[in-house]
C-alpha positions as CSV (number, residue, x, y, z in Angstrom):
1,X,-40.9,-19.7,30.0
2,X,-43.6,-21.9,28.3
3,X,-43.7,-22.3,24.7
4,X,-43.7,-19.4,22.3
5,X,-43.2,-15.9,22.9
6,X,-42.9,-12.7,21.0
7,X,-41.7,-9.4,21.9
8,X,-42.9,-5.8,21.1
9,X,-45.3,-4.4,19.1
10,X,-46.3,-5.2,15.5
11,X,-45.5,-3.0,12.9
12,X,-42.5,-1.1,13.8
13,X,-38.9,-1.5,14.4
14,X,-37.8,-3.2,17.6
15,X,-34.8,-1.9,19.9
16,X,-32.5,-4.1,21.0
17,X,-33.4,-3.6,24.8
18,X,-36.6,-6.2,23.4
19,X,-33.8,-8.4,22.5
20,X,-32.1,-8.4,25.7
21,X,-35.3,-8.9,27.2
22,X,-36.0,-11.7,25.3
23,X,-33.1,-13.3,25.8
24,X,-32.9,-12.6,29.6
25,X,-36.4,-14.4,30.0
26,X,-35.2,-17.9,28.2
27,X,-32.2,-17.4,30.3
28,X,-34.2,-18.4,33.5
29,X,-34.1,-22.1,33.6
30,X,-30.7,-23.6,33.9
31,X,-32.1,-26.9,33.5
32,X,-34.5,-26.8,30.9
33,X,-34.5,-27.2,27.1
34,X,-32.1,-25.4,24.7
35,X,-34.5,-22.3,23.8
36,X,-33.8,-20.3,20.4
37,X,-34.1,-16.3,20.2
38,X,-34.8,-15.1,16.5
39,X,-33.8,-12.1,15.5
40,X,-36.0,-11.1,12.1
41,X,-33.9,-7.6,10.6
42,X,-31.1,-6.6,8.7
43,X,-29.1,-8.5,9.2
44,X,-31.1,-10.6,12.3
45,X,-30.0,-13.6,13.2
46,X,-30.7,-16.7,16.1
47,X,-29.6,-17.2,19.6
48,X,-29.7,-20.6,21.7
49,X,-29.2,-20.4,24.8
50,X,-29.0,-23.1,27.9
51,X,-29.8,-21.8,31.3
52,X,-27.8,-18.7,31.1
53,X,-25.2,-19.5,29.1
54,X,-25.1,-18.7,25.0
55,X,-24.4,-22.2,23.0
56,X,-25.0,-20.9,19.4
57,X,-25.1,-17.8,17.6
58,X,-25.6,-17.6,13.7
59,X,-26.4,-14.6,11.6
60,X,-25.6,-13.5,8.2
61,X,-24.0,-10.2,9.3
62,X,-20.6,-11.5,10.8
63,X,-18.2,-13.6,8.2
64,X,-17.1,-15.1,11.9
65,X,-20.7,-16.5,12.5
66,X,-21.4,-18.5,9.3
67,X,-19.5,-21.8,9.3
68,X,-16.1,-22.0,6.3
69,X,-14.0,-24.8,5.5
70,X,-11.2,-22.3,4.6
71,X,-11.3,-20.4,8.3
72,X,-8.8,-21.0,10.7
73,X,-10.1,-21.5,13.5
74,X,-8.7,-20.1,16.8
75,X,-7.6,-22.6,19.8
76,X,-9.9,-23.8,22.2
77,X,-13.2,-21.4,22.5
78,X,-11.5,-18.3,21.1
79,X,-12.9,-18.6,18.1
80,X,-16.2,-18.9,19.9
81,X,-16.2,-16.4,21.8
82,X,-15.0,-13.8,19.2
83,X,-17.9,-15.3,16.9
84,X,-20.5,-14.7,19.7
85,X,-19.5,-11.7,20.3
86,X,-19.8,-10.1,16.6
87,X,-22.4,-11.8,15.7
88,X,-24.5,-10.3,18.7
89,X,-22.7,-7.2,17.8
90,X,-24.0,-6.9,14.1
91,X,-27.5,-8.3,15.3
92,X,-27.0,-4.9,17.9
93,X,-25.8,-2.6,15.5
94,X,-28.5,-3.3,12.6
95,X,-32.3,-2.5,12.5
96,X,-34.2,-5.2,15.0
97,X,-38.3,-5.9,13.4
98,X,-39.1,-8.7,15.6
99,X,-38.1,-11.0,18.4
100,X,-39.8,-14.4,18.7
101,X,-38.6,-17.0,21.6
102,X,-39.1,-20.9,21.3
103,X,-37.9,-24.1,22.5
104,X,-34.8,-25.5,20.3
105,X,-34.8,-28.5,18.8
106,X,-32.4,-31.3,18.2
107,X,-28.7,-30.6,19.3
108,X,-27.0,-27.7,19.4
109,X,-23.3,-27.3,18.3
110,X,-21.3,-26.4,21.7
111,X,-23.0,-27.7,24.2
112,X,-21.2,-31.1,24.3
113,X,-17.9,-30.3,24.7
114,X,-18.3,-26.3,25.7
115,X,-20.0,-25.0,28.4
116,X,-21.6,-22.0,26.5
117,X,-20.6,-18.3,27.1
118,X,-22.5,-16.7,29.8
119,X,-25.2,-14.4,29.1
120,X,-24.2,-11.3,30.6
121,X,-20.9,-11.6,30.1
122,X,-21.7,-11.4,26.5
123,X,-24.7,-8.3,26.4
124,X,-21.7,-6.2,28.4
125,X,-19.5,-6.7,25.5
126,X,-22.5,-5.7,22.9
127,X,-22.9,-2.5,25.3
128,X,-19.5,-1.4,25.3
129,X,-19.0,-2.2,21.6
130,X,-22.1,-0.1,20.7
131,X,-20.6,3.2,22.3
132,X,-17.6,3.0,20.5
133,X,-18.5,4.6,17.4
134,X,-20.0,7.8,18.7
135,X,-17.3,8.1,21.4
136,X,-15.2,8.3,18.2
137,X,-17.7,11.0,16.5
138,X,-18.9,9.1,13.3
139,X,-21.7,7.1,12.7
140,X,-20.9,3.8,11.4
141,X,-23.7,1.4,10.8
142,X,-21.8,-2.4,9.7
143,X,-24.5,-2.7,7.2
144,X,-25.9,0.7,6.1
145,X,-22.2,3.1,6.1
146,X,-20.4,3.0,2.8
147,X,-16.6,4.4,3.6
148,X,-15.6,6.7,0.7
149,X,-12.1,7.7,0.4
150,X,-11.4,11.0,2.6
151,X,-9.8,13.9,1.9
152,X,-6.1,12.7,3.1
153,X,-6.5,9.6,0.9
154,X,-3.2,10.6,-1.6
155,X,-1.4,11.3,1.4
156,X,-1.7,8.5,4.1
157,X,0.6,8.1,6.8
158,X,1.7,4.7,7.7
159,X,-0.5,2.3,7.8
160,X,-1.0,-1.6,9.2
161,X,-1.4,-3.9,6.7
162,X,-4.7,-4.7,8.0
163,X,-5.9,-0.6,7.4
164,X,-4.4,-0.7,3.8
165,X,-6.5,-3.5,3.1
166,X,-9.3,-1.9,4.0
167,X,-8.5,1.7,2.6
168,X,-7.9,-0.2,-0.5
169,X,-12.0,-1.3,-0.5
170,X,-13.1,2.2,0.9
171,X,-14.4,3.0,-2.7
172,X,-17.8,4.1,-1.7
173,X,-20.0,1.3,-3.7
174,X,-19.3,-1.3,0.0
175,X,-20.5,-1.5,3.0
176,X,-18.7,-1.9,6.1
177,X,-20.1,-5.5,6.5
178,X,-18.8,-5.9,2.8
179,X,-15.4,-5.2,3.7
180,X,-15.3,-7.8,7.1
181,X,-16.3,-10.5,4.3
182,X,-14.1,-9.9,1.5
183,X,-11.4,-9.4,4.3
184,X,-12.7,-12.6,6.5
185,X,-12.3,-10.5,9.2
186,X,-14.8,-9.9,12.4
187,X,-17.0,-6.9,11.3
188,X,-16.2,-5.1,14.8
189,X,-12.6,-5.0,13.8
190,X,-13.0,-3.6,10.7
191,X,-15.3,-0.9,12.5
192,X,-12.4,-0.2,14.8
193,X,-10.1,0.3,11.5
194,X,-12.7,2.0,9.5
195,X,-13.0,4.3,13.2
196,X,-9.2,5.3,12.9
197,X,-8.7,5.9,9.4
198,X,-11.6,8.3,9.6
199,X,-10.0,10.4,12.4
200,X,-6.9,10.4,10.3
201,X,-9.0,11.9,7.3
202,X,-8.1,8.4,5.0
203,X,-11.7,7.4,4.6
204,X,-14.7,9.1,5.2
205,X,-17.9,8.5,6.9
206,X,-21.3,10.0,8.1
207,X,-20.3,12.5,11.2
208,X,-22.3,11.7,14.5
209,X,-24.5,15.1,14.4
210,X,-24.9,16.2,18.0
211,X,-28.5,16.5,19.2
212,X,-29.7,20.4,19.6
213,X,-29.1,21.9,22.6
214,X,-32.1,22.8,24.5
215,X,-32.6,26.7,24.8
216,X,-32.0,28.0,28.4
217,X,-35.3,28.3,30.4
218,X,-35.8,32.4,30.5
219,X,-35.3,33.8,34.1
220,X,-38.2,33.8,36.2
221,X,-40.2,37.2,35.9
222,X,-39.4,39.6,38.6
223,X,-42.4,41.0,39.6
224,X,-42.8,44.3,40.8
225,X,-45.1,45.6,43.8
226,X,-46.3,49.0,44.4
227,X,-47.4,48.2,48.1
228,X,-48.1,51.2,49.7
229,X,-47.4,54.9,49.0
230,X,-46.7,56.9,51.7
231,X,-47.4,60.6,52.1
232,X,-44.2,62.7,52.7
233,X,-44.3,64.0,56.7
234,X,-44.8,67.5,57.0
235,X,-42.3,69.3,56.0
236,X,-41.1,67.0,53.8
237,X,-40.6,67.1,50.0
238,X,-43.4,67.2,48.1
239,X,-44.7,65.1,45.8
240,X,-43.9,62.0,48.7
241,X,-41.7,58.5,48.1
242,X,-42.7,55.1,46.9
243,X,-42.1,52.1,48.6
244,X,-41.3,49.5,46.4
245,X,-41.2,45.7,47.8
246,X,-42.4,42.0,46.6
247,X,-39.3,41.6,44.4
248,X,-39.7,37.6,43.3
């Protein structure tokens, strides 16, 4: 890859297949520069990537992705990998409008010391979490679903203290993505909580509506043929017999 390159169509929304695409093609040169993959949406975000390995992910969308002072970090790349991998998850999740592929510039946080997470390793992980919410029957959008309280709200059963917190800022007026940053939790896990108190009735959110079922092609018309009429033999009874054949 040479330069600059954009990817899909002006004007519309992007999927994130145009993404992966992107990000596949700067992944072909394991010794060339450090290329960046914007992501312009809500939320968007960047990629760099070296060869085939991801060095740096920020995006506005994951409270794990934006540098704090106050974060404990996790040991060694954990906290690395668990960044990466919500970040690209909310980038997933959210509404893609373009993708635009350059050469980075300057250094890039990671690649020092760290050898990057490879590529693959990290759009399977996107993948699988993507699934998870309809597997579950809700739609849950981190930065479009508002959680409400449900209809077994006065009557929870025991809860972690990691669901209270959230069932206590399932009011309705914030968004998933609201709740990971107030919590300073990864927004995946607070999908994952938000998933479970909705099958338990604590919280509510928008029901994944199955798509209509396609009506059942009508049987193929069975035509009938009147092929021959034969006269009765002599003696026979009169008004003679039909043959009837060509049944399709």
């Amino acid at each position: 890859m040479n330069g600059w390159a954009g990817y899909g169509p002006g004007g519309a929304d992007r999927e994130w297949s145009d993404v992966e695409r992107a990000l596949r093609g700067a992944a072909t040169d394991p010794t060339g520069p450090v290329w960046t993959v914007h992501v312009a949406g809500g939320p968007g975000g960047l990629v760099r990537l070296r060869g085939d390995r991801v060095v740096e992910v920020w995006t506005t969308g994951s409270p794990l992705a934006i540098p704090s002072p106050g974060r404990r970090r996790r040991p060694g790349g954990a906290h690395a990998r668990a960044a990466t991998s919500d970040a690209l998850y909310v980038m997933a999740a959210g509404r893609v409008r373009e993708v635009r592929v350059e050469p980075g510039a300057g250094s890039v946080p990671g690649t020092a010391g760290e050898p990057g997470i490879p590529l693959e390793r990290a759009l399977q992980e996107v993948r699988r979490r993507l699934v998870v919410p309809a597997r579950s029957g809700h739609e849950v959008r981190p930065e479009e679903t508002f959680p409400r309280p449900g209809p077994h709200a006065a009557t929870a059963p025991a809860l972690t203290p990691a669901e209270s917190r959230v069932v206590d800022l399932a009011d309705g007026g914030l968004t998933v993505r609201d709740i990971a940053f107030l919590l300073d939790r990864g927004v995946f896990g607070v999908v994952l909580d938000v998933l479970s108190l909705a099958g338990l009735g604590v919280v509510s959110v928008p029901s994944v509506v199955p798509a209509p079922r396609a009506a059942p092609a009508p049987p193929p018309r069975r035509v009938v043929s009147l092929l021959a009429r034969r006269r009765p033999a002599s003696g026979g009874p009169a008004g003679g017999a039909r043959d009837v054949a060509g049944l399709s």
